[in-house]
Each structure stands twice: as C-alpha cells, then as structure tokens.
C-alpha positions as semicolon CSV with decimal commas, in nm:
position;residue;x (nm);y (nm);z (nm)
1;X;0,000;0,000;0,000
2;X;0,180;0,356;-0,071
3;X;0,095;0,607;0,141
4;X;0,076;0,964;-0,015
5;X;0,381;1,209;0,012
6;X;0,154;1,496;0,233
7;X;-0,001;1,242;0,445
8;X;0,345;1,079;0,546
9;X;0,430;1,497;0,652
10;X;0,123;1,542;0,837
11;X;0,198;1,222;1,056
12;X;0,581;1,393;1,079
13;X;0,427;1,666;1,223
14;X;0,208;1,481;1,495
15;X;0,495;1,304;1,580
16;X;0,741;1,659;1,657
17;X;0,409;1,810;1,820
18;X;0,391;1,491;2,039
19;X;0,709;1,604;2,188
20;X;0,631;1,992;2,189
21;X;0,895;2,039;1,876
22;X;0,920;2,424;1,751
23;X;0,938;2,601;1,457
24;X;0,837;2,306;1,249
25;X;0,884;2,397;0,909
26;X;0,784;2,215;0,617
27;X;0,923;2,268;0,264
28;X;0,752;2,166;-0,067
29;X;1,028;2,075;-0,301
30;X;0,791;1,961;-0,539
31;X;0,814;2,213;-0,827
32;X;1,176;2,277;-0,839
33;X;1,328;2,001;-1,111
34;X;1,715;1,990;-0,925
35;X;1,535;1,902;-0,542
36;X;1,709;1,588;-0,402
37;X;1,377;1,487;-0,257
38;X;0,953;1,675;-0,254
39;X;0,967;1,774;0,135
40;X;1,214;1,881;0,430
41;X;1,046;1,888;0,734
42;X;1,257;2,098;0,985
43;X;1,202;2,127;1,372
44;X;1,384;2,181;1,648
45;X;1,418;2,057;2,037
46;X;1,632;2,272;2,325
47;X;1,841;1,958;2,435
48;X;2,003;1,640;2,336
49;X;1,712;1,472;2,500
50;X;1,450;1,624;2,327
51;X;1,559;1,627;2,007
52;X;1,617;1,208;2,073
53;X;1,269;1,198;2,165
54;X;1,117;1,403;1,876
55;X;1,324;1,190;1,678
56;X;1,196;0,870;1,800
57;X;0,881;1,002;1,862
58;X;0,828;1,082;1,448
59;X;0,955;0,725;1,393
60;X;0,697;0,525;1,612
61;X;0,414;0,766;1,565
62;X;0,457;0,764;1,174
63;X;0,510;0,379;1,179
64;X;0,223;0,283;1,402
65;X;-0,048;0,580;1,225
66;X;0,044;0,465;0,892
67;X;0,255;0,180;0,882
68;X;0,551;0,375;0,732
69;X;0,925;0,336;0,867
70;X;1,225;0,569;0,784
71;X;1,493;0,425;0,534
72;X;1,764;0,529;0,778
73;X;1,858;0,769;1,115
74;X;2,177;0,932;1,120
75;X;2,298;1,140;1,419
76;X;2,131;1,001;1,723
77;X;2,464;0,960;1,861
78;X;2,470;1,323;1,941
79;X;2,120;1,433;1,894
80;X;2,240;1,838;1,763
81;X;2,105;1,737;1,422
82;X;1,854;1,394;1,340
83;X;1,809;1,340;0,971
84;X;1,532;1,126;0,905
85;X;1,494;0,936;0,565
86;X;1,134;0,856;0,442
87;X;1,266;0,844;0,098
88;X;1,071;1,169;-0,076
89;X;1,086;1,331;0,255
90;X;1,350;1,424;0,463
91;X;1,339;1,466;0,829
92;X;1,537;1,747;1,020
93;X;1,540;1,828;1,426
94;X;1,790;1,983;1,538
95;X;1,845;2,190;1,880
96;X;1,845;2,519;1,816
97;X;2,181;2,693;1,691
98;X;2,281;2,413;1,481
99;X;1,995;2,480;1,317
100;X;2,060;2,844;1,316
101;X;2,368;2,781;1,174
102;X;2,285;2,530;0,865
103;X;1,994;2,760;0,789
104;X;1,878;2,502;0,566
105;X;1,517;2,629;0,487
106;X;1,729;2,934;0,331
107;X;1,901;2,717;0,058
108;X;1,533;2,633;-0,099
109;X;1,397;2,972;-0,092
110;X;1,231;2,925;-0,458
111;X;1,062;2,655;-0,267
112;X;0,666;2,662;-0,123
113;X;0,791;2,713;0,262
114;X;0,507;2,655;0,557
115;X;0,567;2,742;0,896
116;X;0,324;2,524;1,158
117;X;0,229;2,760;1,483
118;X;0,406;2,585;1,756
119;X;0,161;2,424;2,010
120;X;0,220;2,582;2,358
C-alpha cells in the first residue's frame, strides 16, 4: 500500500508536536526540477534529549499511524542534528543553533515554505 507524500508529513508533524517540537517547518520541493527529494520537514528541540525523543517520537508515531518506517537515522549519537529518511521526505530536528547555523530552509527559498504555529 503507498501512502501519499503529504499524508506521510502530516503524521511527521504529529509526531514533533507529540514532543512539543518548535518552529516546524515544512518545505515543498515539489516544483523545483534539481530538489534531491519533494519535502524537508525541519524542527527543532532545546536539548540532546529532546531532540532524541522528537526523533523517535516521528519514527513510532509515523510507523504505528500509517505503517511507514524511515529508510535510515543518522545522528542520534549526538542528537544536535537527526536526519530522518522517508525516501521523498527528509526529516530534520535539530536543537536550536545548529539549526541556526545550517539555515537550511534558506538554501530552498524558490521553494513553497510553511511554517506550523508551535503548540504551547
């Protein structure tokens, strides 16, 4: 059974509000023709520990909503920056000035950007 592209980011998104993520951002790659993948979703946490558990949060939420499992998980070791792997979509948390730092939204800025209000 494949599971559309926006519903697999919409369960992404349950899964970083589960853990009270911030600034989730998602960007639709969709129309640019040179886009490694269609989505970045892009969230951070304030500590290693939160950004494991938004990380492993997004991976058993998405997997027992819809049955969908990441390809891979790099960086859990450290837990300043979790890239997630669902194939079309790509899954960043990072604490807060790595993600400052990469700025990564900024490199797609041709792209259809979407920030989700953070639930406090």
């Amino acid at each position: 059974m494949m599971v559309e592209n926006e519903v697999i980011v919409q369960k992404i998104i349950e899964g970083i509000q589960e853990k009270k993520g911030k600034a989730i951002t998602v960007v639709n790659l969709t129309k640019l023709h040179d886009a490694p993948c269609s989505y970045f979703v892009i969230c951070q946490g304030d500590s290693v520990t939160q950004v494991n558990a938004i990380a492993l949060s997004i991976r058993d939420y998405v997997r027992d909503e819809i049955r969908v499992k990441p390809y891979a998980i790099d960086g859990l070791d450290n837990c300043e920056w979790v890239a997630m792997d669902y194939a079309q979509i790509i899954v960043h948390v990072f604490q807060r000035e790595p993600r400052a730092f990469y700025d990564i939204e900024h490199l797609w800025e041709d792209a259809e950007i979407a920030q989700i209000p953070d639930l406090d």
